[in-house]
N, C-alpha and C positions, 0 to 999 in steps of 0.2 A: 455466499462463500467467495474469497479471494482468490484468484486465478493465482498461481505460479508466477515467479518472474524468468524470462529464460535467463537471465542475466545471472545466475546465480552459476555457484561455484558446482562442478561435475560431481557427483557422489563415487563415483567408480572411475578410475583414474585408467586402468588398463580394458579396456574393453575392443571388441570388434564391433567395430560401426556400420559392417553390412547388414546387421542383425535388428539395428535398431530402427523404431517405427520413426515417422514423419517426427516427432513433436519432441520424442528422445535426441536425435538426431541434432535438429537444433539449439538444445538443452545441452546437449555434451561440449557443442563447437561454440556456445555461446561469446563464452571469454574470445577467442581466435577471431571471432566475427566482429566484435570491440574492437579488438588490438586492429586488425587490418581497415574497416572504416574509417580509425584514428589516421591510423598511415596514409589510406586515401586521402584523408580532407585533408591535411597538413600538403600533403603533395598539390593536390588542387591551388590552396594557398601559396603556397611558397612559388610554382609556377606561374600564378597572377603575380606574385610580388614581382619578380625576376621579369615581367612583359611589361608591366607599368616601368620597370626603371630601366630594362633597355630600352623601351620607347625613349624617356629624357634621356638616354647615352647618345642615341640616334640625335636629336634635338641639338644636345653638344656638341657633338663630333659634327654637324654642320653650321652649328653658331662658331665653333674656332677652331672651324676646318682642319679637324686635327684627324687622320688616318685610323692610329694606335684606339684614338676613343672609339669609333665606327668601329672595327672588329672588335673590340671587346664586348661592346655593345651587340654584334651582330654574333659573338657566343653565347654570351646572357643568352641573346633572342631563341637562339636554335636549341639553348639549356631548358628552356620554362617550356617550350611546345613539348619536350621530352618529359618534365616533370607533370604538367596538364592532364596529356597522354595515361600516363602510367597512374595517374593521382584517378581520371576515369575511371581505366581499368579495375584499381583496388576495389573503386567505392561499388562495381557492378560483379565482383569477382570473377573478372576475364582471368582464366586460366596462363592466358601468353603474358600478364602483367607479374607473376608470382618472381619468376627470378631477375628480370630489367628492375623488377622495382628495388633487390637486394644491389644488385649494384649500384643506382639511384643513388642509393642511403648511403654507401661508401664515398661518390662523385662529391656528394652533399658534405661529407664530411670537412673537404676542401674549402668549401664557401664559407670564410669566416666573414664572424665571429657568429652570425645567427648558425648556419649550417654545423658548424661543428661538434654541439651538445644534440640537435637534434637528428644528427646524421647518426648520433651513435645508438640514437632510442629507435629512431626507425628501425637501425640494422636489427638491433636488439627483439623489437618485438618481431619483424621480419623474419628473422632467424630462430623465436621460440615460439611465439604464437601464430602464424600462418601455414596450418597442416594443411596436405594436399586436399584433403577431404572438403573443406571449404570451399576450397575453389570447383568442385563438381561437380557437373550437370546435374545432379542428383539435389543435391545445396542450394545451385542457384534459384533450381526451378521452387524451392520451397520459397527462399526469399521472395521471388515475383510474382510467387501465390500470397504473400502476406501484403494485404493491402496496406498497413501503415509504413512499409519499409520505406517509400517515397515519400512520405510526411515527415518523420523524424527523419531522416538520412538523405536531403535536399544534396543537390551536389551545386548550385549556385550560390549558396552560403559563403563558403569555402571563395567560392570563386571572385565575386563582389569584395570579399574581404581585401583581399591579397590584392586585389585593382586597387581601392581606395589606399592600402598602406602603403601601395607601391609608389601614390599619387600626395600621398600628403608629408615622404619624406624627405622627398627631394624639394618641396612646397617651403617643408621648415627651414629647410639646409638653406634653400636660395635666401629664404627673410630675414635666420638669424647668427648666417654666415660670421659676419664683423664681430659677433657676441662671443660665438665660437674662436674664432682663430684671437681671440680679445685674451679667454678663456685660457686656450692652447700656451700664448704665452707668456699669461702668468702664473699655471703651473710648472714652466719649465724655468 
């Protein structure tokens, strides 16, 4: 016989969740618990991206000694520990990351052109899918009773990822710079 998936859709849509046993519990929250690991690992990612590319700002901003690129650079820097941070948090559902990370997803908004469609999905799930109840001791402790939750739900994935993108755009940009700006104007 096939076991259940807990991934599946809640049957009872209003219920009281102090009631329910271990296995209901994470049956009901399932979908939330999705939605928020999503927002974690994207947050992990996006703050590797943002350290990989202010490191090259930093690199810049001393190859042509230029001020304005070093603080930009050194907000990236102090931006991606904050997203890192809170991208953690999600993926272990620390309770102090639930509402930094709604504002996050707003901040994010700002960062175009990537941040701006995903800032709105983060808010979005952020805002429908992360009930308090997920995030509670009660939640957590089930999570880190489930042995596979560390096998599927690696937080270095995430992390690797967003180094290496952060690492092979600015790679492209330096190589095929002339191609580009070749590009730029002869669509203008």
């Amino acid at each position: 016989m096939e076991a259940d998936c807990i991934y599946k859709s809640p049957s009872n849509v209003a219920r009281d969740s102090t009631t329910f046993s271990d296995s209901e519990l994470r049956s009901y929250y399932a979908q939330d618990e999705i939605c928020v690991l999503a927002v974690g690992w994207f947050y992990l990612f996006f703050g590797s991206l943002l350290f990989s590319l202010s490191s090259f700002g930093f690199l810049a901003s001393y190859i042509m000694q230029s001020l304005a690129v070093c603080f930009i650079s050194f907000c990236f820097f102090m931006v991606s520990f904050a997203y890192i941070l809170l991208g953690w948090g999600m993926r272990y559902f620390d309770p102090w990351s639930r509402k930094p990370a709604r504002f996050a997803s707003i901040v994010m908004m700002f960062i175009f052109p990537v941040g701006t469609p995903t800032g709105i999905i983060c808010f979005y799930l952020l805002k429908t899918r992360s009930h308090e109840d997920v995030f509670s001791q009660k939640y957590r402790s089930l999570l880190l009773a489930d042995p596979a939750q560390e096998k599927y739900h690696a937080t270095w994935v995430p992390i690797i990822s967003g180094t290496l993108a952060g690492l092979i755009l600015p790679t492209c940009f330096y190589f095929f710079h002339e191609t580009l700006i070749q590009t730029m104007r002869s669509l203008i």
